[in-house]
Structure formats: C-alpha cells, structure tokens
C-alpha positions in Angstrom: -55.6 -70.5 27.8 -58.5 -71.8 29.7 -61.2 -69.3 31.6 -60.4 -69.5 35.1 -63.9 -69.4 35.8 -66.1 -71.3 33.6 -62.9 -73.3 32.3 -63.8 -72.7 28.8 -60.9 -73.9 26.6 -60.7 -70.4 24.7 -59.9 -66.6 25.1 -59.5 -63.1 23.6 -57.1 -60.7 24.4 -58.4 -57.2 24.8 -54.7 -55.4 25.7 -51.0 -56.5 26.2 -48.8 -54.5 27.8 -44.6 -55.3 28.3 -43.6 -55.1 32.0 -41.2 -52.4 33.4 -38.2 -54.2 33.2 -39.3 -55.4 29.9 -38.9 -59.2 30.6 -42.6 -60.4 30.3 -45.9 -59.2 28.8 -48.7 -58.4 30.8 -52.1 -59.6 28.6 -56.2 -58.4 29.7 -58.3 -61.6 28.6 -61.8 -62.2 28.2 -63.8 -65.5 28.1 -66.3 -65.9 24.8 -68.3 -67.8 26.9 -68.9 -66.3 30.8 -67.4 -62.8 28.9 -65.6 -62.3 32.2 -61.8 -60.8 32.0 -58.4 -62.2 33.7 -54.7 -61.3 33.7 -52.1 -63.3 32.4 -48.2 -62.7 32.1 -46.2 -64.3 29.9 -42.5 -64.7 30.1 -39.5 -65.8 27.8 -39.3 -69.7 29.3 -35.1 -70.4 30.2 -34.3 -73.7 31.2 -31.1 -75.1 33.0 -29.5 -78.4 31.7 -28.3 -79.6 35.1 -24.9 -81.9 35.5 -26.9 -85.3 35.9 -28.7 -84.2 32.6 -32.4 -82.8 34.6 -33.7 -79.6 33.1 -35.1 -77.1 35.4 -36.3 -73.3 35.0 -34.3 -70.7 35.6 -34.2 -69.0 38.8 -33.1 -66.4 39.9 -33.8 -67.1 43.5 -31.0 -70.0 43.2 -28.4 -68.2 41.8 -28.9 -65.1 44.8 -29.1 -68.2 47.2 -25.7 -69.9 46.2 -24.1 -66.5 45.4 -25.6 -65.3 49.4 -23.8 -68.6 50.8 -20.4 -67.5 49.8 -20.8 -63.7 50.8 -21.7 -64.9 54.5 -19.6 -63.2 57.1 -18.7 -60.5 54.3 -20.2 -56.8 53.6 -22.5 -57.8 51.0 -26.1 -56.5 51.2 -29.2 -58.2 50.2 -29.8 -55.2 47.6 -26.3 -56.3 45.8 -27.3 -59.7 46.0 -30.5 -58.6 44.1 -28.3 -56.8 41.5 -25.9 -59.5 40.6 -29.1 -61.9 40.6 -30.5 -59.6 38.0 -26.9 -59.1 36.1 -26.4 -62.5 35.7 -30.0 -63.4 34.5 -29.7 -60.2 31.6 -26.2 -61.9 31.0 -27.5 -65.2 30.3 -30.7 -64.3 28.7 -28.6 -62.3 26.4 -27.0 -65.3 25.1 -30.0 -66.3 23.0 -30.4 -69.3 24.0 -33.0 -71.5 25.2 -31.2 -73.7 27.2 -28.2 -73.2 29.3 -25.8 -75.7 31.3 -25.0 -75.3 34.9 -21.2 -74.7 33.5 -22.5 -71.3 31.7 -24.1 -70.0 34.4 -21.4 -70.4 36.8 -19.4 -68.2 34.4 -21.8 -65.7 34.5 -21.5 -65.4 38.2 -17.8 -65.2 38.4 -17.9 -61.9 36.4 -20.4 -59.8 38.8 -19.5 -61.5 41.7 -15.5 -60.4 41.2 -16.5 -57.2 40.9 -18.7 -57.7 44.4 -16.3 -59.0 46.4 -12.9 -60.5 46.4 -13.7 -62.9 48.9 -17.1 -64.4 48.2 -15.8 -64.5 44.8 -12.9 -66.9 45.5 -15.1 -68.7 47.7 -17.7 -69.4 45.0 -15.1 -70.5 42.5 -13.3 -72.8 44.8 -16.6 -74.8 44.8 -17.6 -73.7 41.1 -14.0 -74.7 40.0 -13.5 -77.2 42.3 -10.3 -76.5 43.6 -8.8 -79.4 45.6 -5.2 -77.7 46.6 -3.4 -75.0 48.4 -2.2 -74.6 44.8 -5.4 -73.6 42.8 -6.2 -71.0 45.5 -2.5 -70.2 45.4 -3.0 -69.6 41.2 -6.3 -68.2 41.6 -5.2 -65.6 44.1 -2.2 -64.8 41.5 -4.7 -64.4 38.8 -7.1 -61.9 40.7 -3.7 -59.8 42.1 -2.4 -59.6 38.0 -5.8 -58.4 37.1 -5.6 -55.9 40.0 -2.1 -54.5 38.9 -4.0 -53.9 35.5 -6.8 -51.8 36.5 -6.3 -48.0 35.7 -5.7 -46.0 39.0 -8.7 -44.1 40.1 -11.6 -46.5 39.8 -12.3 -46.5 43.0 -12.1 -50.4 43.4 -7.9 -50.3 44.2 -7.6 -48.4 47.5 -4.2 -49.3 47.9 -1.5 -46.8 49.1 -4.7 -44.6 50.4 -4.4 -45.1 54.6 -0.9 -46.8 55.2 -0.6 -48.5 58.2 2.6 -49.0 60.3 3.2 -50.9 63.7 4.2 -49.0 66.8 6.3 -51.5 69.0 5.1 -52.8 72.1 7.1 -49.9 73.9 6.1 -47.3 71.7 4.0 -44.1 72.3 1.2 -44.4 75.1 -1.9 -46.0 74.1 -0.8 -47.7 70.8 0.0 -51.2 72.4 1.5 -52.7 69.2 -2.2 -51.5 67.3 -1.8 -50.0 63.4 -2.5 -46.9 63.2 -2.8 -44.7 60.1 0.3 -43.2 58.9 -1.8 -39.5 58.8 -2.7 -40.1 62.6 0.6 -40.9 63.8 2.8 -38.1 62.1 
C-alpha cells in the first residue's frame, strides 16, 4: 500500500479492527518514511460473471435497484429493500465462492423477495425467468398458491379467512352501493 502522502511504496500497520457487521477490516497504517498514519479498509473482493462473460464487483446497490423496480407501485419500503439487499449479499457470500454468475444471484433474490412481496416477486421472475406466456405466469402463480396452502396456519403471512368480504347488491342497505364490506361490519 502506498503512503498517500509522500507515496512511499511501503507501510506498517499499527491496529486492525473487523467492522460491525463483520464484512471488512478496518487497518491504522503508518508510513516508514513521512511516519504519518492513514486508514484503510479491506474487504472480501466478490465478483459477478455477467451473461456476455464481463466480470464485475458485486453490488449491492444493483441488486436493491433491480429488486426496487419490480416493487414500484407496491408497499415496499426502502428499509426492506435495504434488508433483502443485505440478505441476499450474506446468501451469496455464504456460498464460498469467489465468483458468482448472474444466474446464482437471481436465485438468491427469489427467496427474500417471495417472502417480501407476492407481487414484485412474480414480477422479478417473469424478467429473471423470462416468461413469454400467459402460461408461465399461469404455472408460476400455481406454484406460489401450493406453497401457500403449505404454510402452517398462524405465521402471520396467510391472512386469509381473517376479514371476509361479501357484496351488498346495488339495492341493498343505504350507503353500501354495491361496496364490500366486512362480514363483522355488516352483521
């Protein structure tokens, strides 16, 4: 590492210290030459093997940015955005590897983002898995209502059953005008 200051092609580090969140290492360095002291901060280098065969770094940024793209118009906030960016980048770091293609990433989206939203998710995957028919959203749809029927009762993420709604005809009590209301409200 070179001295930021006198450019001298060699240093000594007085302290390291790991980061809070335990994904870098904060080092205290000090010149041999000018003896004056800098900061660096190292970090575990993961690179992305891209479709068209470029390798880039890792960002975390990106994946929030495409995730943010298909939660648009939904109740997603920017501090679960910020989550799932940092679930997916523990997921894939986890993995060991150096190098990851665009493909495994993906994957690691679809998990976090299902559990997000519904919506966004099947929007992601229609691009991710590029679907090209009524017929994959038709299966995909299938696929996310079987895993719903699978989930124990309780978890909070199946509210199903919990406010049913009915429709008052168009003559019906004054004020409804054909609007649901809650089964509770109405009786």
């Amino acid at each position: 590492m070179h001295c930021p200051f006198c450019r001298h092609p060699d240093s000594r580090v007085v302290d390291s210290r790991t980061t809070d969140d335990g994904t870098s290492i904060r080092r205290r360095r000090q010149c041999p030459d000018c003896s004056r002291r800098f900061t660096t901060v190292e970090t575990c280098s993961l690179m992305v093997v891209k479709r068209s065969g470029v390798t880039e770094p890792f960002s975390r940024t990106k994946i929030i940015n495409g995730v943010r793209k298909a939660c648009q118009g939904r109740p997603v906030t920017e501090d679960a955005l910020a989550q799932l960016g940092q679930r997916v980048e523990e997921a894939v770091r986890a993995t060991g590897s150096a190098e990851l293609t665009t493909h495994d990433v993906g994957l690691a989206i679809l998990g976090p983002l299902q559990e997000l939203d519904l919506v966004a998710y099947l929007r992601f995957a229609s691009v991710y898995r590029a679907f090209d028919s009524l017929e994959d959203f038709e299966a995909a749809i299938a696929e996310l209502r079987e895993e719903q029927g699978k989930r124990p009762a309780g978890d909070g993420e199946d509210c199903e059953g919990a406010v049913e709604e009915r429709r008052e005809p168009e003559c019906g009590p004054a004020g409804t005008g054909g609007v649901p209301v809650p089964a509770h409200a109405a009786d």
